[in-house]
C-alpha positions in Angstrom: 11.1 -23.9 1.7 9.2 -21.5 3.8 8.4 -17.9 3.5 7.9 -15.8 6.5 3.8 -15.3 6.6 2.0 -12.1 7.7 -1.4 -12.0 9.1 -3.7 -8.6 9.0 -6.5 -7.0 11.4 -7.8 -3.6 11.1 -8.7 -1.9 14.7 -10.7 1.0 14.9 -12.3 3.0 18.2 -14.9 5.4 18.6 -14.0 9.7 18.7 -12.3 10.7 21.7 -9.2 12.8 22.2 -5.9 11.9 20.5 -4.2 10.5 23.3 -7.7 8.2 24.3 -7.8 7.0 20.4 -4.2 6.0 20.2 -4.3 4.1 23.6 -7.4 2.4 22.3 -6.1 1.3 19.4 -3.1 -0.3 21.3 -5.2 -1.7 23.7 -6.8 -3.5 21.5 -3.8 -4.6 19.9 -2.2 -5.9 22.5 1.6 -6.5 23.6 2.3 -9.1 21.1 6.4 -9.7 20.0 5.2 -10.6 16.4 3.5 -7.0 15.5 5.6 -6.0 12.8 3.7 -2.6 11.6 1.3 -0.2 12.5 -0.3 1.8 9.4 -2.4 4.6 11.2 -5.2 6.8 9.7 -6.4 9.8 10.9 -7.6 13.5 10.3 -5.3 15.9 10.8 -6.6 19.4 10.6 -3.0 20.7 8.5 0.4 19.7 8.3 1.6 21.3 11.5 -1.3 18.9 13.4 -0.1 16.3 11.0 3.5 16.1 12.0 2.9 17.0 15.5 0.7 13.9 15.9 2.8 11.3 13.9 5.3 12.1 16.9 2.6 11.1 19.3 1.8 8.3 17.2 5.9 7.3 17.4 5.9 8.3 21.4 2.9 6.1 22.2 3.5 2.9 20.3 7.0 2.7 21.4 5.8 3.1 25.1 3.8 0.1 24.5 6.1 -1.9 22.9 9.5 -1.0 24.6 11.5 -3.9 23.7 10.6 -4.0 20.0 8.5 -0.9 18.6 6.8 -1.5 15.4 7.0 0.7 12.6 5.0 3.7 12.0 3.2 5.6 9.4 0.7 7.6 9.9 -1.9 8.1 6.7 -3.9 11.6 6.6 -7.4 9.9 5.3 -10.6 10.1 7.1 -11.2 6.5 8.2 -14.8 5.2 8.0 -15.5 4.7 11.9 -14.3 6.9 14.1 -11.3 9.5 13.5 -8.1 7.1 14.0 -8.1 3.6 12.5 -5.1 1.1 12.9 -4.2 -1.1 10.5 -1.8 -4.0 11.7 1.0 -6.4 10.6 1.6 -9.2 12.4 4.7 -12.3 11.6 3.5 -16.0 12.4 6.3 -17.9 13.7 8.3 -15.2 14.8 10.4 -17.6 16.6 11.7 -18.8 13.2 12.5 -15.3 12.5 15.4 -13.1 12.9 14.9 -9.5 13.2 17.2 -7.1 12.8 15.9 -3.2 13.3 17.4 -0.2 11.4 15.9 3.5 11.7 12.2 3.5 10.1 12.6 0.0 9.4 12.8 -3.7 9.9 14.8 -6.7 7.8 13.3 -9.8 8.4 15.7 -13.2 8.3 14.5 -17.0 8.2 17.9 -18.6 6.2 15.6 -18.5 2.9 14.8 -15.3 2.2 15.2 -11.7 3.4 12.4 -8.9 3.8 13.0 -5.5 4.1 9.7 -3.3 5.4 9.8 0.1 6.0 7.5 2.3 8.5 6.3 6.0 6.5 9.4 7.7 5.2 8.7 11.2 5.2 11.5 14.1 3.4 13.1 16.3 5.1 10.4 19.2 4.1 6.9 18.0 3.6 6.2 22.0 2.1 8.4 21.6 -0.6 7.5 20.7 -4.1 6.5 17.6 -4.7 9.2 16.9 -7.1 11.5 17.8 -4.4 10.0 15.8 -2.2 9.7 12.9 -3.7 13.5 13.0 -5.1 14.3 13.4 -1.1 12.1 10.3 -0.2 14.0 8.0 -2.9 17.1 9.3 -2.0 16.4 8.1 1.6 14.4 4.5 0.2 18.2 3.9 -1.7 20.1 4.6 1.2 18.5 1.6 3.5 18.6 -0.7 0.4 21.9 0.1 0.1 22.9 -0.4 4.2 21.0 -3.6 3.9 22.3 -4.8 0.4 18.7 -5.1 -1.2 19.0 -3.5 -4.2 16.6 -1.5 -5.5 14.7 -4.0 -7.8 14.2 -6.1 -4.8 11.3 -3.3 -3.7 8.2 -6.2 -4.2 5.2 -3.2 -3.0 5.3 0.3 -2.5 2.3 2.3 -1.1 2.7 6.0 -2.3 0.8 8.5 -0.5 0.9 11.9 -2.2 -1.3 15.3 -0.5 -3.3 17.0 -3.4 -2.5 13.9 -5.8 -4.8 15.5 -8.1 -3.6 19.6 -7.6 -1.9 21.5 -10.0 0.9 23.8 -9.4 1.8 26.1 -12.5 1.1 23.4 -14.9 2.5 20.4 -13.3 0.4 17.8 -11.4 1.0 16.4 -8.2 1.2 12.5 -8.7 2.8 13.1 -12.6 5.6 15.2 -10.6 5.6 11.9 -8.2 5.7 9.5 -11.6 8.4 11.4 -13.0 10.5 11.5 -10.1 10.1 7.4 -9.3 10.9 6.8 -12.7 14.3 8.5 -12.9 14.7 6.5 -9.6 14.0 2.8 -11.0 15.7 4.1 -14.1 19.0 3.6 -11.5 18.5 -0.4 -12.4 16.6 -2.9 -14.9 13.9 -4.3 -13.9 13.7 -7.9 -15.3 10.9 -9.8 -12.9 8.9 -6.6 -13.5 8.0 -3.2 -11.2 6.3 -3.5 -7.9 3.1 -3.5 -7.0 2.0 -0.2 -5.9 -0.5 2.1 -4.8 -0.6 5.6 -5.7 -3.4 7.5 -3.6 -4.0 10.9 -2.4 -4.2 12.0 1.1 -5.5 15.5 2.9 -1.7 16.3 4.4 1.8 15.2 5.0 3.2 15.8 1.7 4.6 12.9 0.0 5.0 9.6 2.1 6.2 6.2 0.9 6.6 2.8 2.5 8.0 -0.1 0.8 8.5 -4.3 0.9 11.5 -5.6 -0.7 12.5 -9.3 -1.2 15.3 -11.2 -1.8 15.5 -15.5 -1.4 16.4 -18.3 -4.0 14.2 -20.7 -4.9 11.0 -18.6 -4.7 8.3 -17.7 -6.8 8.9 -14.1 -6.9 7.1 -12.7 -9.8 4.8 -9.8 -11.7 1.1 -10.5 -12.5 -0.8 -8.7 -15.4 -4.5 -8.4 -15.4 -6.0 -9.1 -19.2 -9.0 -6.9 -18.6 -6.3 -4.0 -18.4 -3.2 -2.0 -20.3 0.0 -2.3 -17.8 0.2 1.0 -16.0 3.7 1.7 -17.1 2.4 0.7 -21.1 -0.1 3.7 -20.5 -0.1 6.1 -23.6 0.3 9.9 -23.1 -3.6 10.6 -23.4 -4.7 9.3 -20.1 -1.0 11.1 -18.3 -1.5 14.4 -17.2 1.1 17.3 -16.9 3.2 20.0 -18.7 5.8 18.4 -20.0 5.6 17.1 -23.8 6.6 13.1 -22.4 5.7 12.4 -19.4 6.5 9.0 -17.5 4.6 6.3 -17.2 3.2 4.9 -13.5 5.5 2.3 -12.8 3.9 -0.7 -11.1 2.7 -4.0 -12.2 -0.7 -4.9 -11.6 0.2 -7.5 -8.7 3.2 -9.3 -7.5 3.5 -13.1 -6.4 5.9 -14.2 -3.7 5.7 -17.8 -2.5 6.2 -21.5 -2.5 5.4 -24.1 -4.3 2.6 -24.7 -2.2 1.4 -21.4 -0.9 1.5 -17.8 -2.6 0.6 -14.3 -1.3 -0.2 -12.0 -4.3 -0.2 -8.6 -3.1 -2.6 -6.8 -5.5 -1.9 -3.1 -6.7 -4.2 0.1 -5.9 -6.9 -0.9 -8.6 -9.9 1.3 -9.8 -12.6 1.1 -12.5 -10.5 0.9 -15.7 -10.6 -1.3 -18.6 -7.4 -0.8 -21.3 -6.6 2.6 -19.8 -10.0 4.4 -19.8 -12.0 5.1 -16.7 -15.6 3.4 -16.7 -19.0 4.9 -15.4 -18.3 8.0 -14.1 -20.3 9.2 -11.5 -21.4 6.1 -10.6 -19.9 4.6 -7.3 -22.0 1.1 -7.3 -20.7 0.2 -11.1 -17.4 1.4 -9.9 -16.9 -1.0 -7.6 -18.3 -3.8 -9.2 -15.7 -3.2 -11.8 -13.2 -3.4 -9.3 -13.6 -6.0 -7.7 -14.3 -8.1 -11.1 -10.9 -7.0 -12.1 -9.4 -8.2 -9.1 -11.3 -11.4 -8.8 -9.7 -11.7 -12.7 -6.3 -10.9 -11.5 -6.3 -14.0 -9.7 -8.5 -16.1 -10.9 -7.4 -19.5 -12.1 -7.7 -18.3 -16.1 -5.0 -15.5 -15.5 -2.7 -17.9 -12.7 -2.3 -21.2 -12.0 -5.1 -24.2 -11.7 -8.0 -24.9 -10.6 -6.4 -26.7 -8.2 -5.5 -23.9 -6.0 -7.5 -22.5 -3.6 -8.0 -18.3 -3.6 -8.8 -16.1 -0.8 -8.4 -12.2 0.4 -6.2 -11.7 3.6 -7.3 -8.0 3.1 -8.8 -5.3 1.3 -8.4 -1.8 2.1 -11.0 0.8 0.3 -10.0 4.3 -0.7 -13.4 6.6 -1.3 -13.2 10.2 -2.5 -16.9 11.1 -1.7 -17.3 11.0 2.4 -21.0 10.0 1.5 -20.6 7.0 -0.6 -18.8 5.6 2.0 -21.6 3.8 3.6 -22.8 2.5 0.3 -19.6 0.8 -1.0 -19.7 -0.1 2.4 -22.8 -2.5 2.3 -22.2 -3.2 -1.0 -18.7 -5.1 0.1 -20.1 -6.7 3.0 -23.1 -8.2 0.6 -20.5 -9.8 -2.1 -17.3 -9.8 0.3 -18.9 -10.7 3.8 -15.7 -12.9 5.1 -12.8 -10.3 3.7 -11.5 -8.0 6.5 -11.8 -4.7 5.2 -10.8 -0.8 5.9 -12.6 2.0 4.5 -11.2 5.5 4.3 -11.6 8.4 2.2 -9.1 9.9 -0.1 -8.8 11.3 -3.3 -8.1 8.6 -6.6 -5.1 9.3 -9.0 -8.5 10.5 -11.8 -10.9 13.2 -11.3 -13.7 10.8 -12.9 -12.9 7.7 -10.3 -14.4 7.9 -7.4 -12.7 4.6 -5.5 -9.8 2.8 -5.6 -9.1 -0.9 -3.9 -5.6 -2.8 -3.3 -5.8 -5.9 -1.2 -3.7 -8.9 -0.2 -4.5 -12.5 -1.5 -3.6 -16.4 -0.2 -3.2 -18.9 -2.8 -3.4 -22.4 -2.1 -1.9 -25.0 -4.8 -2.8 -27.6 -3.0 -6.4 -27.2 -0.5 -5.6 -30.0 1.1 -2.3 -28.2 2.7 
């Protein structure tokens, strides 16, 4: 059996006009058939700039790739180098693949399994609360699963963007608001291989964005991962939730989800940040931070929470979220020191807690067998 693999590269290019960056970044690119998705970050100056340049984004990439465009989204975080990064999804073997395009997204076919990827679905007003918002994203997420016949607990990731996660409006927080409203919308099914992996992470504009992965094939290992170092997000207790309501909902994602073969699994690994249990460790202090990041991740995976020894382990990607612009450059070395073969994107955004100042989610290759 064979699942349909993804590679990753992350393209950046120096400050220059719009127009200049985006041609750069395609350039550099190329005009390959098997790009599946382009995940653009910028700086937009406010929402009007945002939206207005998401069309350029769409206008440009499908120029360059007239027969097939890939998908879109377009994240308002400050990238690390330069003021537009590209972050890119390409299929191997996409010969062996049939692809069969829908608005805003893609559904993947090789006769044993199906994927469904999405490009940034935006709603209809990104001024609007961010209940409202949100409601109007997963109303439009269930209406492709639907056309396609994926239902919903098929979504394997979900990236959540969400402007001002952090900001209150009379009382109610941004990404509880966003919690609440994705848990009345998984409440629509059960849930029995566990949530998807997910990232919830703030961005400067473009109101509430989300892009998912769903799966469906037989035969598969298709499954939820914990991490023992820490509580489930959707087990959370009410004291680390914030909001006004008296209950509110839990996160709902698992701490990583396996697809795969016997042979070869891709685990993609949940936005994950300096907790142990549920509390938040060494505020303040970026360096600690990260180190308990990345020992959490390296746990996730490691061959005393899945599988044997016998399987080899290694990241296909990491991208790193940064609240402070100026610890960029030090989280920066210090990856490159423990991480030097990992390709890697930096950008700043705001973190889900006040206290945390980083968050990580990454994509990881296990091998059972080395030899393979």
């Amino acid at each position: 059996m064979i699942m349909i693999i993804k590679n990753y590269s992350v393209y950046t290019t120096e400050k220059s006009t719009f127009e200049q960056m985006c041609q750069s970044l395609l350039m550099q690119i190329g005009r390959k058939s098997n790009v599946i998705k382009i995940v653009y970050f910028g700086i937009p100056q406010n929402n009007e700039e945002y939206l207005h340049q998401f069309h350029q984004l769409r206008s440009y990439t499908k120029a360059y790739f007239p027969d097939r465009p890939p998908l879109i989204s377009y994240v308002a975080q400050k990238p690390f180098i330069g003021m537009l990064n590209a972050e890119v999804v390409f299929v191997e073997e996409m010969e062996k693949v049939r692809v069969s395009p829908g608005e805003n997204y893609v559904v993947l076919e090789n006769g044993i399994c199906r994927e469904l990827v999405t490009g940034g679905i935006l709603p209809p007003d990104i001024s609007a609360s961010v209940s409202d918002q949100s409601n109007a994203v997963f109303s439009r997420i269930e209406q492709i699963l639907t056309c396609e016949n994926f239902p919903i607990n098929s979504i394997l990731r979900q990236w959540n963007y969400i402007e001002g996660i952090n900001v209150f409006r009379d009382s109610h927080q941004h990404y509880q608001d966003f919690n609440d409203s994705r848990s009345q919308f998984y409440a629509k099914t059960n849930w029995p291989s566990g949530y998807p992996a997910a990232t919830g992470i703030g961005t400067q504009f473009g109101g509430v964005m989300v892009e998912i992965f769903a799966f469906t094939g037989e035969g598969l290992v298709n499954c939820a991962l914990d991490n023992p170092l820490q509580v489930a997000a959707h087990k959370y207790s009410q004291n680390v939730l914030l909001g006004a309501t008296e209950q509110r909902t839990t996160p709902k994602f698992e701490r990583a989800r396996v697809i795969g073969t016997s042979e070869k699994q891709i685990v993609f690994i949940s936005g994950t940040a300096a907790i142990r249990g549920e509390l938040s460790l060494h505020v303040d202090d970026v360096i600690e931070q990260v180190r308990v990041i990345m020992d959490n991740i390296d746990c996730l995976i490691s061959s005393a929470n899945y599988l044997s020894e016998a399987a080899m382990r290694e990241y296909k990607l990491l991208r790193i979220y940064i609240k402070n612009p100026d610890q960029i450059e030090t989280v920066h070395n210090y990856m490159d020191a423990h991480y030097p073969d990992v390709k890697k994107l930096y950008v700043c955004a705001d973190v889900c807690r006040d206290e945390l100042l980083l968050e990580l989610e990454g994509i990881a290759e296990i091998k059972i067998n080395p030899l393979i």
